[in-house]
C-alpha positions as a printed NumPy array, in Angstrom:
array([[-55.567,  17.477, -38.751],
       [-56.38 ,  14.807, -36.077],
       [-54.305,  13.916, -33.026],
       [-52.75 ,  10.687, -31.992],
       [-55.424,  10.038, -29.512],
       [-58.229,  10.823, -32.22 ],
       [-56.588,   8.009, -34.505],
       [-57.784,   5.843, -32.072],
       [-54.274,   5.03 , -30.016],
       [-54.84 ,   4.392, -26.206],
       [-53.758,   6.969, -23.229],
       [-50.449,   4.967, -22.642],
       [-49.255,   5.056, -25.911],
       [-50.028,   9.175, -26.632],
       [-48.045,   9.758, -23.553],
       [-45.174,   7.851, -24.821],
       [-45.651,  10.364, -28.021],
       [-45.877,  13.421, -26.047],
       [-42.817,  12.876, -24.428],
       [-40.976,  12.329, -27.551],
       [-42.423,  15.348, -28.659],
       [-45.268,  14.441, -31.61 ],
       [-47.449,  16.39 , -32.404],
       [-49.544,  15.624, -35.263],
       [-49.296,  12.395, -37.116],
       [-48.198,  12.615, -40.917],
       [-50.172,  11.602, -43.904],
       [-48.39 ,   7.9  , -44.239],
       [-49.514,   8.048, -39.988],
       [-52.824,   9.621, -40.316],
       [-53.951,   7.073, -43.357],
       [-52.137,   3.64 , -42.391],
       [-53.088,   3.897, -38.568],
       [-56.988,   3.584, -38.504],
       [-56.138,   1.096, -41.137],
       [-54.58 ,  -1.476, -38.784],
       [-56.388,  -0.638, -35.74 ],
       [-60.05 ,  -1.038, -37.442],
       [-59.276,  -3.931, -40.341],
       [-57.46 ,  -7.567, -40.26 ],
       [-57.437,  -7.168, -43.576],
       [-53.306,  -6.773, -44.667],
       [-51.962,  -3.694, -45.989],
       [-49.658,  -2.288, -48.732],
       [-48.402,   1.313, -47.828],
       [-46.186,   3.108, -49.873],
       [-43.883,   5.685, -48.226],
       [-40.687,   7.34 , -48.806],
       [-38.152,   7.409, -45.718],
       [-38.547,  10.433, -43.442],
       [-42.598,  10.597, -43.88 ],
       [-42.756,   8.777, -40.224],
       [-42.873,   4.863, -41.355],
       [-41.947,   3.331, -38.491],
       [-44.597,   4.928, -36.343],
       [-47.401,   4.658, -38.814],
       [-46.681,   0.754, -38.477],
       [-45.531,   0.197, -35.017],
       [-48.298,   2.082, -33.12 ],
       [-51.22 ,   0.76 , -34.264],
       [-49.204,  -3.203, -33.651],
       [-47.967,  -2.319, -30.305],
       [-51.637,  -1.628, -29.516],
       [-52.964,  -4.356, -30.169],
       [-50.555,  -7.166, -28.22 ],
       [-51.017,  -9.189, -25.247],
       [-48.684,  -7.244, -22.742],
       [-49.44 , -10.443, -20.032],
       [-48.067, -13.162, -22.792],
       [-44.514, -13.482, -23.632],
       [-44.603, -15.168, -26.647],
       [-43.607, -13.541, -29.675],
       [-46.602, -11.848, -31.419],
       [-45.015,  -9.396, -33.62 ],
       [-41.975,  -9.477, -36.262],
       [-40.255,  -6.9  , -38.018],
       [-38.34 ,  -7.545, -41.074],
       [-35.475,  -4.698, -42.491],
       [-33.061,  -5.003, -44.666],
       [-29.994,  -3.725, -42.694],
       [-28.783,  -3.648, -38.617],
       [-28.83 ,  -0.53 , -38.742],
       [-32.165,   0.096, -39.772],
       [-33.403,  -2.725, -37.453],
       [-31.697,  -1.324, -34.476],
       [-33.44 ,   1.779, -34.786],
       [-36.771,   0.054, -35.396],
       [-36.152,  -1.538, -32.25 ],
       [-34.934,   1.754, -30.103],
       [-37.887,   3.802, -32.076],
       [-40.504,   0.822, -30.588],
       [-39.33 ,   0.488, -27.077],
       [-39.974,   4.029, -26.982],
       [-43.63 ,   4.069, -27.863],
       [-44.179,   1.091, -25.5  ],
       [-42.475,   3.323, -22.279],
       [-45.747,   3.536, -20.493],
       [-46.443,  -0.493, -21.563],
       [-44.951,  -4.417, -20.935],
       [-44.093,  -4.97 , -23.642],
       [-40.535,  -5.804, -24.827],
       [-38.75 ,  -5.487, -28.085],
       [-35.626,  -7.573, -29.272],
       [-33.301,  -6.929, -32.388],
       [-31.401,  -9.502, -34.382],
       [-28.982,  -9.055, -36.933],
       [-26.127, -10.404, -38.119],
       [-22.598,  -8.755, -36.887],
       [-22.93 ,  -9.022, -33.17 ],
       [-23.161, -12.03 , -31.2  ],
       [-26.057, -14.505, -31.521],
       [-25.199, -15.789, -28.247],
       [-26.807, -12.438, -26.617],
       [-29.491, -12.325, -29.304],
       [-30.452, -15.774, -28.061],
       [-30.532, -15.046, -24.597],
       [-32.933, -12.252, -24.905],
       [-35.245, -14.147, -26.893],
       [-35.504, -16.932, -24.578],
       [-36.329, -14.35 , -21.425],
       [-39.336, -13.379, -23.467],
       [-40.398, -10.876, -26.025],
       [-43.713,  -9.43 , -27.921],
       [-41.523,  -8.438, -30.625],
       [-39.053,  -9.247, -32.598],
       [-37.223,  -7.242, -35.248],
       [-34.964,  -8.484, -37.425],
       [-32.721,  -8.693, -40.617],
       [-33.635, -11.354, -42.855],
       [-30.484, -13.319, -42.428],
       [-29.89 , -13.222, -38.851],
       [-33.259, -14.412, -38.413],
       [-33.502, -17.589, -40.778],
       [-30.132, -18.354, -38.496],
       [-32.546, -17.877, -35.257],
       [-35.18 , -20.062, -36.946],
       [-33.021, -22.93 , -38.617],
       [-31.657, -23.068, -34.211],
       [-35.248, -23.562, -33.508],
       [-34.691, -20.49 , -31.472],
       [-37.427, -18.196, -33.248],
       [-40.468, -19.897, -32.8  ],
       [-43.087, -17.733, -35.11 ],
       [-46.457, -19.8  , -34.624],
       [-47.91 , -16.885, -32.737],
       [-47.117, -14.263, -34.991],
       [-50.017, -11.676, -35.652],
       [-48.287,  -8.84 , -37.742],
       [-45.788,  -9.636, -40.022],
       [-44.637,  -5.859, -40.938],
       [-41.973,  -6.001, -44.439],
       [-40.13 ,  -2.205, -44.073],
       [-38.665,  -1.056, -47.02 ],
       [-39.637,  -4.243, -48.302],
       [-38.047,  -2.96 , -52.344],
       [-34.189,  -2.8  , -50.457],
       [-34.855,  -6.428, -49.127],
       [-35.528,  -7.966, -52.36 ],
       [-32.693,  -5.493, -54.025],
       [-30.2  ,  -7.201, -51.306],
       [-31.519, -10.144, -52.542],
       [-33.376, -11.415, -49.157],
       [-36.191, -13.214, -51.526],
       [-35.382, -16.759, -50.866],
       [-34.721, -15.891, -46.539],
       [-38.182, -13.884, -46.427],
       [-40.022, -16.532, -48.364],
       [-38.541, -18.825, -45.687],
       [-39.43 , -16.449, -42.365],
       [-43.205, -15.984, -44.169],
       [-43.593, -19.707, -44.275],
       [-43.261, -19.96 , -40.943],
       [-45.582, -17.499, -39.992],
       [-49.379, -18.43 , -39.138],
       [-52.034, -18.114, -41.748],
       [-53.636, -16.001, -40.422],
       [-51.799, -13.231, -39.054],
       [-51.992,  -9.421, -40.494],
       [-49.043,  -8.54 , -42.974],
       [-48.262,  -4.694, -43.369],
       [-46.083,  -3.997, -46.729],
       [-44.022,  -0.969, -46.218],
       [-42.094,   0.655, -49.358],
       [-40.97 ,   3.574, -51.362],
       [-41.741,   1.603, -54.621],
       [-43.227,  -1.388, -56.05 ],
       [-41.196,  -3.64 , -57.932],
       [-42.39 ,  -6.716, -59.434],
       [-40.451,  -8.859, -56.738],
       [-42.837,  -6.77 , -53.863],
       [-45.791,  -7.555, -56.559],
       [-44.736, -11.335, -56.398],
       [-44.86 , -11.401, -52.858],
       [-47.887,  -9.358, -51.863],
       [-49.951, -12.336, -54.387],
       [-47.997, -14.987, -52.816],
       [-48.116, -13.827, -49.149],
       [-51.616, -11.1  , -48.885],
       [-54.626, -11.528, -48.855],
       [-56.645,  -8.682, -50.779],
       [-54.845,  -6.28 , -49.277],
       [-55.432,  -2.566, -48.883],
       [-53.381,   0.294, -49.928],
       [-52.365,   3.337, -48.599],
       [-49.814,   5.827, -49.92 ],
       [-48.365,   9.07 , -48.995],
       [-47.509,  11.27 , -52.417],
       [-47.186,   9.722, -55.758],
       [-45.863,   6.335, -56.074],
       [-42.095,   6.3  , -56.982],
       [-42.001,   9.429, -56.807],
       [-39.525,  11.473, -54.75 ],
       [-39.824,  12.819, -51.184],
       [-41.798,  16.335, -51.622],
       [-39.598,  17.792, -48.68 ],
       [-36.487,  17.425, -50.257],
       [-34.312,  20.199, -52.54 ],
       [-32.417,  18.755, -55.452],
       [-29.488,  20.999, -56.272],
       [-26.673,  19.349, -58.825],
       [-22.968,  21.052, -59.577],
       [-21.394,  19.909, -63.115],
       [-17.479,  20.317, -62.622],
       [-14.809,  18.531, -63.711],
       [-13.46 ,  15.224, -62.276],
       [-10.359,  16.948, -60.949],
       [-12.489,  19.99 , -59.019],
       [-14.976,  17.284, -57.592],
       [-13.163,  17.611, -54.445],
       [-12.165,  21.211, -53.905],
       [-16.022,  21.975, -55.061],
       [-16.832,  19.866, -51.905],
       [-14.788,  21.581, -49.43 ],
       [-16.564,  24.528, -51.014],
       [-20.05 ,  23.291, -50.294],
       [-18.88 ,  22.577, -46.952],
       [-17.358,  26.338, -46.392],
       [-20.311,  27.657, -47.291],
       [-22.244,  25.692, -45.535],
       [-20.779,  25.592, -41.869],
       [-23.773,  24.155, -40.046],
       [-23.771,  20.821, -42.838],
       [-24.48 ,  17.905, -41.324],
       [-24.345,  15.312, -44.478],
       [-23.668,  12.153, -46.12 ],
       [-20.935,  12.374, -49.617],
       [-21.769,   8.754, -51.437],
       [-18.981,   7.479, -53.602],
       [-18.568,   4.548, -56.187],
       [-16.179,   2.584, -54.426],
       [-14.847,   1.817, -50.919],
       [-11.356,   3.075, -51.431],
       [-12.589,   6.47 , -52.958],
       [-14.633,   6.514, -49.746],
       [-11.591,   6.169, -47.525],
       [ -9.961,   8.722, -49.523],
       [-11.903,  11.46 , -49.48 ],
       [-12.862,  10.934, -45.473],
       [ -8.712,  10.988, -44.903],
       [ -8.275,  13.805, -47.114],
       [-11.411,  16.093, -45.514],
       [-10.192,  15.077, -41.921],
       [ -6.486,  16.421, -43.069],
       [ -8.001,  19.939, -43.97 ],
       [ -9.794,  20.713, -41.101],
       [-13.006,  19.003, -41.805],
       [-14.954,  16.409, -38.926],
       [-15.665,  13.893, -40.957],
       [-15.191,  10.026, -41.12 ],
       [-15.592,   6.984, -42.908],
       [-18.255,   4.187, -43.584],
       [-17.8  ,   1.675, -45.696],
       [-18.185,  -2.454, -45.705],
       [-14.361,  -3.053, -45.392],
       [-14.498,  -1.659, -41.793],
       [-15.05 ,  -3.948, -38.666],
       [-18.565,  -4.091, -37.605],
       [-17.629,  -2.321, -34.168],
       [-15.351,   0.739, -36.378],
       [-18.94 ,   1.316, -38.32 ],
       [-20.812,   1.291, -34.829]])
């Protein structure tokens, strides 16, 4: 298995790694890396979450910017703030040792302070597709500079239905820049897009397409509607050390079940869209 450095990735940026504590890059890292570093040419890689995306796409880009220009040279595109704020964090991390300077923008916090940041300068911008068509349409986000355009989890944009806002960004985007696809499936939308907006582009994939993440146990319980819950606590008491997420169908069953697990004992909460934006910070 080769190393960071052996990929090709320059001193600054494998001591950024070492400090966070890689060792080895993963197959999505080990395949999509050389890729970018060594080809213009724009690339499709398919990836679930947790195989080490946002490395195998931000190191190889980080590389290759103009630390003594301030102009925006790189954009991100996610689906959700969340997401994008970790993009962000996860990238200002592997640029430690470099000048280079990341920005998020998404919608729930103030554009105001968004704004300001953009205008002191930045190499990169990451961003949710809304926020930034806002930044844009203010003649704010100037993107004629652009050389990576990088589309994470590209299938969840188009399933938020961000089609029309990312056709909008990518029009604004230079010809010629490099445009990394990253996603856990291909849909026909992502199919629509990659002829619309790539130009013969490679691919690279880590396990079979669509298919599940290998590292991952499935185990299923069938019990009736009335036990779901005490079946849950169960899991949990058996479990002491869980640290997980319970999905439900609707927001209120969501609240529900966090009140009634935080009345028992459990330390849990809640996270759902009718909360404030700073209650699901």
């Amino acid at each position: 298995m080769p190393t960071f450095k052996e990929l090709g990735l320059r001193a600054e940026i494998v001591q950024a790694l070492d400090e966070l504590g890689f060792e080895n890059p993963t197959p999505i890292q080990e395949k999509a890396i050389p890729q970018v570093l060594d080809s213009k040419k724009d690339l499709i890689a398919l990836a679930q979450t947790g195989t080490g995306k946002t490395a195998a796409f931000s190191l190889p880009v980080l590389q290759q910017l103009d630390e003594n220009s301030r102009e925006i040279q790189s954009i991100v595109l996610c689906p959700t703030r969340e997401l994008c704020l970790q993009i962000a964090n996860d990238m200002q991390s592997f640029a430690k040792f470099m000048n280079l300077k990341t920005v998020a923008v998404y919608g729930g916090a103030s554009i105001e302070g968004q704004i300001r940041d953009i205008k002191r300068g930045a190499q990169v911008i990451i961003g949710t597709p809304g926020r930034t068509v806002d930044l844009i349409n203010r003649r704010v986000l100037r993107l004629q500079d652009v050389q990576f355009v990088v589309l994470d989890e590209a299938d969840e944009m188009l399933t938020m239905g961000f089609k029309d806002d990312l056709d909008l960004i990518l029009g604004e985007t230079p010809e010629t820049k490099q445009t990394l696809l990253f996603s856990a499936t291909m849909p026909t939308g992502i199919k629509d897009i990659t002829k619309r907006y790539m130009k013969d582009p490679a691919e690279v994939s880590s396990g079979a397409r669509n298919e599940g993440a290998q590292n991952i146990e499935h185990h299923y319980y069938l019990v009736n509607a009335r036990d779901k819950y005490e079946c849950l606590k169960r899991l949990a008491d058996v479990n002491p050390n869980v640290y997980g997420i319970v999905f439900c169908r609707t927001r209120r069953e969501t609240q529900e079940i966090a009140d009634k697990l935080m009345a028992d004992g459990y330390n849990a909460d809640s996270l759902h869209g009718d909360l404030s934006q700073a209650q699901r910070d």
